[in-house]
MOPAC internal coordinates of N, CA, C and O (Angstrom, degrees):
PM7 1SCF
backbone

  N    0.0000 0     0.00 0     0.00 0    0    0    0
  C    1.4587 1     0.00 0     0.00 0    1    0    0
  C    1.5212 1   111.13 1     0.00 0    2    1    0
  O    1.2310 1   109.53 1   138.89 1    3    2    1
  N    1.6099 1   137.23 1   -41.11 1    3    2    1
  C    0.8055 1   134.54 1  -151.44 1    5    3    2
  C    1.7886 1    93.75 1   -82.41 1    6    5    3
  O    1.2310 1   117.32 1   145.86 1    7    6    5
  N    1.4608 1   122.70 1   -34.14 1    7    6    5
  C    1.2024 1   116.68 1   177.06 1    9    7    6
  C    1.3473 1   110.53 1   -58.86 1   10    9    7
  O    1.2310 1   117.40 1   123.89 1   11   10    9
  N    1.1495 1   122.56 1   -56.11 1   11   10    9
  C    1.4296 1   123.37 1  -170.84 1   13   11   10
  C    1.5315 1   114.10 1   -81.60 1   14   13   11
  O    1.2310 1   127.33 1  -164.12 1   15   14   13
  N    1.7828 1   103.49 1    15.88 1   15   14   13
  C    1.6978 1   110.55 1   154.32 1   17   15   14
  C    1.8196 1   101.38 1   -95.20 1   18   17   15
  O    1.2310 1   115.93 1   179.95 1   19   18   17
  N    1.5152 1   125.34 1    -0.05 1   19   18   17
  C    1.2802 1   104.98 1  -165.94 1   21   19   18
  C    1.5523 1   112.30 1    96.33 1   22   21   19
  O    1.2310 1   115.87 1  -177.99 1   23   22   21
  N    1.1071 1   125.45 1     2.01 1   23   22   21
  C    1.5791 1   119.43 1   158.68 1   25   23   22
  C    1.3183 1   109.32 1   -87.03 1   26   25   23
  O    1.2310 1   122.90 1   -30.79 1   27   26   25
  N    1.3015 1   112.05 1   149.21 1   27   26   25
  C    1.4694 1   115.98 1  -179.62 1   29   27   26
  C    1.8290 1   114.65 1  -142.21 1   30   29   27
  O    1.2310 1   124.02 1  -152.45 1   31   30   29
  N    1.7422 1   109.90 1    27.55 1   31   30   29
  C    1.4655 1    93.29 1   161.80 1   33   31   30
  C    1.8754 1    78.16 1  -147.93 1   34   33   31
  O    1.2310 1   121.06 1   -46.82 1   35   34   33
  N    1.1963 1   115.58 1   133.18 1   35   34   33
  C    1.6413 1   141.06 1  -175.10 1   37   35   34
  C    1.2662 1   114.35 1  -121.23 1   38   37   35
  O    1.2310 1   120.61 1   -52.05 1   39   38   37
  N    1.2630 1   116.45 1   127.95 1   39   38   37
  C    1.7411 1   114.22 1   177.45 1   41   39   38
  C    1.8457 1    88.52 1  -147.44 1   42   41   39
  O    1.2310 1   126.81 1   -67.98 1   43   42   41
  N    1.3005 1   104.51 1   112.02 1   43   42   41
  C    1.2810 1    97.26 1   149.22 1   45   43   42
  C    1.9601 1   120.95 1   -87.02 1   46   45   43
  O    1.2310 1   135.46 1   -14.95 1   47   46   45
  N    1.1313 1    87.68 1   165.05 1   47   46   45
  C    2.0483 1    98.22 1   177.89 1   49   47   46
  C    1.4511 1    96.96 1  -124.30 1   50   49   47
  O    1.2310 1   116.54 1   -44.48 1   51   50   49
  N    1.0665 1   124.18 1   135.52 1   51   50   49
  C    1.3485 1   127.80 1   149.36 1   53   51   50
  C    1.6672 1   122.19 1  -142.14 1   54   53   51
  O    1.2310 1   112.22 1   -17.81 1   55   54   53
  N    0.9696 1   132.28 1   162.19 1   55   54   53
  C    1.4406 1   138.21 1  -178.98 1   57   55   54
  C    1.1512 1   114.13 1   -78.94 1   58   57   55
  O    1.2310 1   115.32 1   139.13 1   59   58   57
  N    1.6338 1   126.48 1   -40.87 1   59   58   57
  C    1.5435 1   160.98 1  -130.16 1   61   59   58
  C    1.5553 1    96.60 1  -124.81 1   62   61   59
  O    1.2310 1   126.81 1   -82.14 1   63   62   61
  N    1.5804 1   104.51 1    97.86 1   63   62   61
  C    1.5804 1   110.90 1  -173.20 1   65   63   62
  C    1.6541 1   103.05 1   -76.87 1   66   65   63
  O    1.2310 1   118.75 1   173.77 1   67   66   65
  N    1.1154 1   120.00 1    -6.23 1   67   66   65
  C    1.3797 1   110.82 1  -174.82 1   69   67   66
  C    1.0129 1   113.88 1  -105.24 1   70   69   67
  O    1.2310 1   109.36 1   173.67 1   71   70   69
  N    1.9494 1   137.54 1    -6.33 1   71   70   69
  C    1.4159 1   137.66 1   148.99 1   73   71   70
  C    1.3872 1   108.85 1   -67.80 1   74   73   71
  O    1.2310 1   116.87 1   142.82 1   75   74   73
  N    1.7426 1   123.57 1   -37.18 1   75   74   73
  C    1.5681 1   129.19 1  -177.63 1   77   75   74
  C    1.7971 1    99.89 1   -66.85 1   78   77   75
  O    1.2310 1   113.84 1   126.53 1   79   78   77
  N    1.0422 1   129.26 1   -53.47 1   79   78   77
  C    1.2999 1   129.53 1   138.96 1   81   79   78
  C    1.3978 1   133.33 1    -1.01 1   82   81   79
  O    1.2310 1   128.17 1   119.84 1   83   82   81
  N    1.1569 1   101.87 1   -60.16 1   83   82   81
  C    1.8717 1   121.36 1  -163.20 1   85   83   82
  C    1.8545 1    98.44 1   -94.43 1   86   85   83
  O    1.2310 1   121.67 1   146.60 1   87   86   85
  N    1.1810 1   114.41 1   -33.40 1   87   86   85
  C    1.5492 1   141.24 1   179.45 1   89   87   86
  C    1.3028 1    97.26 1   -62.69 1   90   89   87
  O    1.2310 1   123.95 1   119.50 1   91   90   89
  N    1.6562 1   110.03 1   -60.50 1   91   90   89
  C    1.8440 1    95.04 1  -164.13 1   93   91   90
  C    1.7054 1    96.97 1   -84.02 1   94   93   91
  O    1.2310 1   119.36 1   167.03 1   95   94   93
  N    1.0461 1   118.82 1   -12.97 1   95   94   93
  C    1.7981 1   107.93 1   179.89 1   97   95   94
  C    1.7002 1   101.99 1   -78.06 1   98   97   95
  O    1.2310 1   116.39 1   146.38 1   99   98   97
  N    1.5087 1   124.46 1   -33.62 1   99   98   97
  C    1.3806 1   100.30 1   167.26 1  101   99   98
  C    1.1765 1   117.97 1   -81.19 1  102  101   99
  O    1.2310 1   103.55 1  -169.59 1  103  102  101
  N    1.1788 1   147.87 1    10.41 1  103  102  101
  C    1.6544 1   149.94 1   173.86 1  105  103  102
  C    1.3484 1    91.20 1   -87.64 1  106  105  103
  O    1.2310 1   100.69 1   138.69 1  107  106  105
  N    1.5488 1   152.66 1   -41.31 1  107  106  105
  C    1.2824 1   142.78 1  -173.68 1  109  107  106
  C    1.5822 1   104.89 1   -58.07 1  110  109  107
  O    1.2310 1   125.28 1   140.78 1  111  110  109
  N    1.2992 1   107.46 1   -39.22 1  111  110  109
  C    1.6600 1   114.99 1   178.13 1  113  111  110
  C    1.5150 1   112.83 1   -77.38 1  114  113  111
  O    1.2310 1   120.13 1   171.44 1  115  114  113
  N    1.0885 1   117.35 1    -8.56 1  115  114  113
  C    1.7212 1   107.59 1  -163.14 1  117  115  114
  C    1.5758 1    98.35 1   -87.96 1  118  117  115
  O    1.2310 1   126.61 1   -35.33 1  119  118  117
  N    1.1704 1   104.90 1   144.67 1  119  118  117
  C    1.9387 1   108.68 1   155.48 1  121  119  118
  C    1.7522 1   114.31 1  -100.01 1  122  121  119
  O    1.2310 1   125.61 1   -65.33 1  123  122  121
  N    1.3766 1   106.83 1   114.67 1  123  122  121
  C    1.1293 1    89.68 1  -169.37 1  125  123  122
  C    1.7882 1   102.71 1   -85.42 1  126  125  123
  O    1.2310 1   129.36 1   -18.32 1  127  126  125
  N    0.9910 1    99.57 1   161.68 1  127  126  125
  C    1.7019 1   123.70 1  -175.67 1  129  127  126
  C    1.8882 1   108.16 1   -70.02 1  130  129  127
  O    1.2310 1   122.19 1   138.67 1  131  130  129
  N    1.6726 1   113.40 1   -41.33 1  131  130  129
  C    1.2242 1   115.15 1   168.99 1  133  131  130
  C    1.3127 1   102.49 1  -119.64 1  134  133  131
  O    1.2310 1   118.79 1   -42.62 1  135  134  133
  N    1.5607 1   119.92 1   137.38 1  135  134  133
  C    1.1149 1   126.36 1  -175.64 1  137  135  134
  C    2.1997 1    99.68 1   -71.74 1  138  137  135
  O    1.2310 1   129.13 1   155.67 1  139  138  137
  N    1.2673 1   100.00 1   -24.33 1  139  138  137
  C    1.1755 1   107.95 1  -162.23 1  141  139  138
  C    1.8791 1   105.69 1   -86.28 1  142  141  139
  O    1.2310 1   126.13 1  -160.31 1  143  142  141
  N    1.4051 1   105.82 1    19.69 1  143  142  141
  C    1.1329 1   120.21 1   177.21 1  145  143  142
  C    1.5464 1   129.16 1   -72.74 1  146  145  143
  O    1.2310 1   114.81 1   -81.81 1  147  146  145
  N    1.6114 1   127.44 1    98.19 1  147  146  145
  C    1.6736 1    92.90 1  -167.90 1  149  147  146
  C    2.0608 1   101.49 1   -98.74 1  150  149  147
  O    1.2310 1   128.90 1   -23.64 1  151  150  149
  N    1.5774 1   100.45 1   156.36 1  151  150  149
  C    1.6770 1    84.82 1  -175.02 1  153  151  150
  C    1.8650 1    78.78 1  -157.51 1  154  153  151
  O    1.2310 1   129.74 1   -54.63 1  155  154  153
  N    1.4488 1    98.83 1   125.37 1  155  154  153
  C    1.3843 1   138.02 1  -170.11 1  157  155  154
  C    1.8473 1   119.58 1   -98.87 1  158  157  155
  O    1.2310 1   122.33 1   -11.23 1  159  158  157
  N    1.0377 1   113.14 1   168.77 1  159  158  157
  C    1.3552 1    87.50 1   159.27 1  161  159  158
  C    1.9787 1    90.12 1  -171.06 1  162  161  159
  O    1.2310 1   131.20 1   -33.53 1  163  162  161
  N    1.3101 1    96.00 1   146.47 1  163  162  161
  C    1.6766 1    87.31 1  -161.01 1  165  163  162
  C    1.7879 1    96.73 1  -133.21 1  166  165  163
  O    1.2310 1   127.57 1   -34.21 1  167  166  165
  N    1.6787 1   103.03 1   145.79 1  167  166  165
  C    0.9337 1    88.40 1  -172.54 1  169  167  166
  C    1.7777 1   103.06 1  -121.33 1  170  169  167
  O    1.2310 1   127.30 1   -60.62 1  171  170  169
  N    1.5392 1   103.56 1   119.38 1  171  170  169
  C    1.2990 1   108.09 1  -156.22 1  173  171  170
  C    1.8268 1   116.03 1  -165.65 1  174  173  171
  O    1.2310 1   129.16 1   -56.94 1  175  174  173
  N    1.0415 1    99.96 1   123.06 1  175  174  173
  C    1.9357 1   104.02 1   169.60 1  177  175  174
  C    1.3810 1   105.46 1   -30.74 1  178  177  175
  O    1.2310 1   111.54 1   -60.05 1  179  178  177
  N    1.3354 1   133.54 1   119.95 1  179  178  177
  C    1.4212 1   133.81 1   173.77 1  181  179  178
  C    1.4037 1   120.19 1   -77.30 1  182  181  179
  O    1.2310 1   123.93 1   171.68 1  183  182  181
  N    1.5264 1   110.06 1    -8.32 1  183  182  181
  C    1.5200 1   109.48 1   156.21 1  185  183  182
  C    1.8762 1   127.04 1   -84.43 1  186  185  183
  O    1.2310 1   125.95 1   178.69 1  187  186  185
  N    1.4634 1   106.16 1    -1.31 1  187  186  185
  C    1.2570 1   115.49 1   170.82 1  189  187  186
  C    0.9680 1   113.20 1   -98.43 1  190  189  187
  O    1.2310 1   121.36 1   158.28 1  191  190  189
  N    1.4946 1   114.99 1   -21.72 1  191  190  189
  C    1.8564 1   110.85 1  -174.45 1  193  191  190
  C    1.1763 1   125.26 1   -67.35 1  194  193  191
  O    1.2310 1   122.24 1   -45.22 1  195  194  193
  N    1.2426 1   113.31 1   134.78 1  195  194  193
  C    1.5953 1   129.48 1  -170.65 1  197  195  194
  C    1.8295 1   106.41 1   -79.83 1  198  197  195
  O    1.2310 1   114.19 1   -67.34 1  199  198  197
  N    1.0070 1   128.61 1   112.66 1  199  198  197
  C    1.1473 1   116.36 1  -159.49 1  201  199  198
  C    1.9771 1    96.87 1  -109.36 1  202  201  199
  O    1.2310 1   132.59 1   -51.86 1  203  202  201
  N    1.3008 1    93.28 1   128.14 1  203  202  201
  C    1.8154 1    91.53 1   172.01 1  205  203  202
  C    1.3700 1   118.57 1   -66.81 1  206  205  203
  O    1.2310 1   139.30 1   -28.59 1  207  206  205
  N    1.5399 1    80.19 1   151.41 1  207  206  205
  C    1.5717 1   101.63 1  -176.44 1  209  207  206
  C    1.5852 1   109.60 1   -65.10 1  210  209  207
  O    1.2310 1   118.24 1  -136.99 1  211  210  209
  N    1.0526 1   120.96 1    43.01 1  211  210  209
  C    1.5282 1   111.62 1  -173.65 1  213  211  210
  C    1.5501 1   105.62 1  -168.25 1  214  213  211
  O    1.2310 1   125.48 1  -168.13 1  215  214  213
  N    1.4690 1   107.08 1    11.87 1  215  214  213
  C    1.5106 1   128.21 1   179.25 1  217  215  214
  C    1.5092 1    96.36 1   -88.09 1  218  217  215
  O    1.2310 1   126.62 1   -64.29 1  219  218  217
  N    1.6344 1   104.87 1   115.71 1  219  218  217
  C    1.6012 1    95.74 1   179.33 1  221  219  218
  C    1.6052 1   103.96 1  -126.77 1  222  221  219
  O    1.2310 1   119.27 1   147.04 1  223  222  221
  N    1.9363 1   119.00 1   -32.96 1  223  222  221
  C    1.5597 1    99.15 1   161.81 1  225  223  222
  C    1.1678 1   135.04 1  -103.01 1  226  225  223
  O    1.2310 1   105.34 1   -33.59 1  227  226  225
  N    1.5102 1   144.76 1   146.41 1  227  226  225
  C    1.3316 1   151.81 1  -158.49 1  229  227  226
  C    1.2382 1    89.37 1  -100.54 1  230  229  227
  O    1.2310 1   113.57 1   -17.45 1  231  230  229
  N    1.6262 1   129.77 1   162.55 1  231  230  229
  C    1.1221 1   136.19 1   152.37 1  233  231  230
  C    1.6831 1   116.50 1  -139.69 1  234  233  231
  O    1.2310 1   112.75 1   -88.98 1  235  234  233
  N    1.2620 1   131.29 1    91.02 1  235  234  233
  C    1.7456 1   113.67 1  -166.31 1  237  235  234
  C    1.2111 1    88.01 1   -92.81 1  238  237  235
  O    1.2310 1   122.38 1   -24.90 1  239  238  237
  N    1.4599 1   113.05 1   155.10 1  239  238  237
  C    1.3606 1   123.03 1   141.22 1  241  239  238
  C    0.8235 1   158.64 1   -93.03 1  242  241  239
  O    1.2310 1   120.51 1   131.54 1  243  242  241
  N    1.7985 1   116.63 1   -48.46 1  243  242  241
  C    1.4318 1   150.95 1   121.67 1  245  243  242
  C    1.4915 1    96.68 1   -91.62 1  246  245  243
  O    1.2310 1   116.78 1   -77.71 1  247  246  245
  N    1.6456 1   123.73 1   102.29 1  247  246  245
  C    1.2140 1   112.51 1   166.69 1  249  247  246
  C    1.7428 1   103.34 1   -81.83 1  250  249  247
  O    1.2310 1   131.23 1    10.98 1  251  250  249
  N    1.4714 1    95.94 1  -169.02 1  251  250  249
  C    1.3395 1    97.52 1   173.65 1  253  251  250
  C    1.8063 1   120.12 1   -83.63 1  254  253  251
  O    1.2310 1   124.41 1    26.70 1  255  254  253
  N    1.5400 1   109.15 1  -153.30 1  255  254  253
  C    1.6365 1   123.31 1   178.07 1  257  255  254
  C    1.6414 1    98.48 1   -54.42 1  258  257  255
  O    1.2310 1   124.52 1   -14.61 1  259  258  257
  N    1.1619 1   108.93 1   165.39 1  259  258  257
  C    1.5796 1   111.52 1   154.80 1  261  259  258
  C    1.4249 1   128.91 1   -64.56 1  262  261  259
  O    1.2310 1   116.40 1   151.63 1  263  262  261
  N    1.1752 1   124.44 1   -28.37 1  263  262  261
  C    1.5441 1   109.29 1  -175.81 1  265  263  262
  C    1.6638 1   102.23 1   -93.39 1  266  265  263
  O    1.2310 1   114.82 1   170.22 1  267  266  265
  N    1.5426 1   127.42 1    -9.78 1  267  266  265
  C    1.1636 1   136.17 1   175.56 1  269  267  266
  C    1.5477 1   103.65 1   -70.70 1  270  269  267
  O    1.2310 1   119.26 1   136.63 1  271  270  269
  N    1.5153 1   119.02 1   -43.37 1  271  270  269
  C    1.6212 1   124.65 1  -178.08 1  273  271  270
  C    1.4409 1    99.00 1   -90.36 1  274  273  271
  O    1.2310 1   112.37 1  -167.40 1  275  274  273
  N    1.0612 1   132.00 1    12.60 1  275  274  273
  C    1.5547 1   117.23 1   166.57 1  277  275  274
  C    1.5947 1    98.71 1  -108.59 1  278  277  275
  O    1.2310 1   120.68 1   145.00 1  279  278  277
  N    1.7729 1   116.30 1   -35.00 1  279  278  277
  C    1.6368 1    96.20 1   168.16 1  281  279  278
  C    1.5367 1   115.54 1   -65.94 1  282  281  279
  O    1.2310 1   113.90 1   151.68 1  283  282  281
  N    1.0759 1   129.15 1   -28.32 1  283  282  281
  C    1.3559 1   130.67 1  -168.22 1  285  283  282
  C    1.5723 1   105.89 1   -78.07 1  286  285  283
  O    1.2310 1   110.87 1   170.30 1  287  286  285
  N    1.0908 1   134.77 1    -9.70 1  287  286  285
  C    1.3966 1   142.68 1  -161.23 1  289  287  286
  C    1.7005 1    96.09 1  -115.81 1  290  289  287
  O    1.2310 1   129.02 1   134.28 1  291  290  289
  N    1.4688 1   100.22 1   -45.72 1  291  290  289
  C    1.6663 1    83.92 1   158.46 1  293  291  290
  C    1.1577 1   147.23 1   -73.81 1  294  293  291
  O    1.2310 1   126.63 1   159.55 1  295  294  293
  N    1.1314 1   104.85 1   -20.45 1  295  294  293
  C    1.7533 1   125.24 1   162.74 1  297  295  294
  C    1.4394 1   116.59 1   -61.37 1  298  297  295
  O    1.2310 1   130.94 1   141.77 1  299  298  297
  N    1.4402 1    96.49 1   -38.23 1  299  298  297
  C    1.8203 1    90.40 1   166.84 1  301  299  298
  C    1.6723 1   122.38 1   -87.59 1  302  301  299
  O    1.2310 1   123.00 1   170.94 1  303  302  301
  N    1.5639 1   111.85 1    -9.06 1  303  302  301
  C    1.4402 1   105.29 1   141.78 1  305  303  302
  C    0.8799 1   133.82 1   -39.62 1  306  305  303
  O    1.2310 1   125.76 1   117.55 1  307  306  305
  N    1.2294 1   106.53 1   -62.45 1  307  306  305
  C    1.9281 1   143.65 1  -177.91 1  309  307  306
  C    1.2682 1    89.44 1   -17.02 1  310  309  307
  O    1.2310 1   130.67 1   105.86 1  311  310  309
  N    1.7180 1    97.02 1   -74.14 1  311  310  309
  C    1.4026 1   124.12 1  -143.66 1  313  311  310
  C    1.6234 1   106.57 1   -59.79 1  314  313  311
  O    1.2310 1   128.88 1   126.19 1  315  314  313
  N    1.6420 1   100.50 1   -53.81 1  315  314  313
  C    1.9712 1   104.81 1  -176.34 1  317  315  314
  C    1.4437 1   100.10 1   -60.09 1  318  317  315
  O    1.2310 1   116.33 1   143.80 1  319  318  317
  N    1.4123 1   124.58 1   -36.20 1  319  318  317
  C    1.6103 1    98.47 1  -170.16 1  321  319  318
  C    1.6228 1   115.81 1   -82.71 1  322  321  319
  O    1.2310 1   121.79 1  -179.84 1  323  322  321
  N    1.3549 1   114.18 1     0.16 1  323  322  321
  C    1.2405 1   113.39 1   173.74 1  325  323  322
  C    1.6120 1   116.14 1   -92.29 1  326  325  323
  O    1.2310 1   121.89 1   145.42 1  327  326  325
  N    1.1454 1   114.00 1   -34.58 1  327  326  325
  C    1.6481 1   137.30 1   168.79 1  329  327  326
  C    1.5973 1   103.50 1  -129.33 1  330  329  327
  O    1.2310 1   125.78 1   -81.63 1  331  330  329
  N    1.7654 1   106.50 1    98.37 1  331  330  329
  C    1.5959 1   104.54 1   162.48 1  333  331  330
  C    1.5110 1   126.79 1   -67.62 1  334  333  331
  O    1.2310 1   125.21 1   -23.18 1  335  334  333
  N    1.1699 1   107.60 1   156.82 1  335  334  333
  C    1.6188 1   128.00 1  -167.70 1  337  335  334
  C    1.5804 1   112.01 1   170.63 1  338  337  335
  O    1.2310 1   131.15 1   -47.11 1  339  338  337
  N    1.1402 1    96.08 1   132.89 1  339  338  337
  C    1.3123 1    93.52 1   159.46 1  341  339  338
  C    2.2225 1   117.52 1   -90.84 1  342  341  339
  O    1.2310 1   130.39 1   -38.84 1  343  342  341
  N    1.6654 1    97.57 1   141.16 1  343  342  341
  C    1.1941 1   105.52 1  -162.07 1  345  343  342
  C    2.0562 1    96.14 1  -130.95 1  346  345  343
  O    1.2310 1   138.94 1   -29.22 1  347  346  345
  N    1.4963 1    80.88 1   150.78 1  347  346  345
  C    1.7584 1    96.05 1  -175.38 1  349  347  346
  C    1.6007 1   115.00 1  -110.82 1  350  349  347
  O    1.2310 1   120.24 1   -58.08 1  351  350  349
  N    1.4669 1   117.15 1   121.92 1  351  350  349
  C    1.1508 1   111.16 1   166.30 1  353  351  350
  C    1.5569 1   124.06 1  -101.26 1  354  353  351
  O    1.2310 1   125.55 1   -45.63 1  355  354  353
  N    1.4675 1   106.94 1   134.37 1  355  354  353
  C    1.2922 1    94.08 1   176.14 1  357  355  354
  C    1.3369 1   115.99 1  -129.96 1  358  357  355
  O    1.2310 1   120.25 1   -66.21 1  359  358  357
  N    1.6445 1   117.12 1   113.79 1  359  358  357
  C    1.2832 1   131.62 1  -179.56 1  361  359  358
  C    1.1983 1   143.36 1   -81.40 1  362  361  359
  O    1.2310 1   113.40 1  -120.33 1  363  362  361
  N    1.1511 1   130.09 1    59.67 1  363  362  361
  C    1.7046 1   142.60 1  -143.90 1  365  363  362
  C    1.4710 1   108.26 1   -50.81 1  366  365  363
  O    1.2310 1   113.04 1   133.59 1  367  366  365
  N    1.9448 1   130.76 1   -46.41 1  367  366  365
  C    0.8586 1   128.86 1  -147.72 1  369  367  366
  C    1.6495 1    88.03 1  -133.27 1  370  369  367
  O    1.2310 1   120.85 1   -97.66 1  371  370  369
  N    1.2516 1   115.98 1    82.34 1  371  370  369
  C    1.7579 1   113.34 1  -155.27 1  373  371  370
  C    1.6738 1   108.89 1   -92.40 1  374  373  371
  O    1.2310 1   123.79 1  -136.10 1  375  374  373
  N    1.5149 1   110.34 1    43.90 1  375  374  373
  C    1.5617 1   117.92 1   151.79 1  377  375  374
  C    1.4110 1   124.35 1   -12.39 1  378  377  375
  O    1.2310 1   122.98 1   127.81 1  379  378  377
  N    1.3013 1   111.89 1   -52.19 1  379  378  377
  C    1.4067 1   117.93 1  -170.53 1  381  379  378
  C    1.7674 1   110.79 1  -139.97 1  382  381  379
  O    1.2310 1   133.30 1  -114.06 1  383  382  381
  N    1.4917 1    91.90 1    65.94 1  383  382  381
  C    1.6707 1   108.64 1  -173.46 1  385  383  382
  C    1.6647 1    90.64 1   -57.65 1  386  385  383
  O    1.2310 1   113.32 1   104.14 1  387  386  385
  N    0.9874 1   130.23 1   -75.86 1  387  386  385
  C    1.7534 1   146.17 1  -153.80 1  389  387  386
  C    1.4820 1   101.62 1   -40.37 1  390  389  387
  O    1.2310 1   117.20 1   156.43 1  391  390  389
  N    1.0912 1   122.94 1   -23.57 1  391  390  389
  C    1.4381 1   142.45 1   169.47 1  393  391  390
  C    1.5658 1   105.85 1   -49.45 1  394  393  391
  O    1.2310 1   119.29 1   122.88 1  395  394  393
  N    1.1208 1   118.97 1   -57.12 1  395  394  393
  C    1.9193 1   136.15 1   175.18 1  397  395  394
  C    1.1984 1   103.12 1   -69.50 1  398  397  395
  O    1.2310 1   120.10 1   180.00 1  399  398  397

């Protein structure tokens, strides 16, 4: 979806090697819309992930616990006050709105 909103560099993170798994077997099926599209998928604790300086929208779905989305929300502090930007989160299943 996010490609065919007009983003064109994608990295998912997940913890859960068998959705990162399930992720890169549907990317073999996808056509992407821009060839010039890059879309990643990493398999990694989202409180360790190093997030680029040029990462500006979030998307959770099922995020995690609350004190897991309050480290991860600080990390993307981290990140804007070290490299400014403004950045978008978007929280589909907003369990732990008060968190934002």
């Amino acid at each position: 979806m996010a490609e065919q909103c007009g983003f064109n560099k994608l990295i998912g993170v997940d913890i859960a090697k068998e959705l990162i798994d399930e992720a890169e077997k549907n990317l073999t099926n996808y056509k992407k819309r821009n060839l010039n599209t890059s879309i990643q998928f990493v398999f990694e604790d989202a409180i360790k992930y190093d997030i680029p300086i040029d990462a500006c929208v979030f998307y959770f779905f099922i995020p995690f616990v609350a004190t897991i989305l309050h480290t991860v929300l600080s990390n993307f502090r981290k990140s804007v006050n070290k490299t400014p930007r403004k950045i978008l989160c978007i929280y589909l299943n907003p369990l732990y709105k008060d968190e934002f």
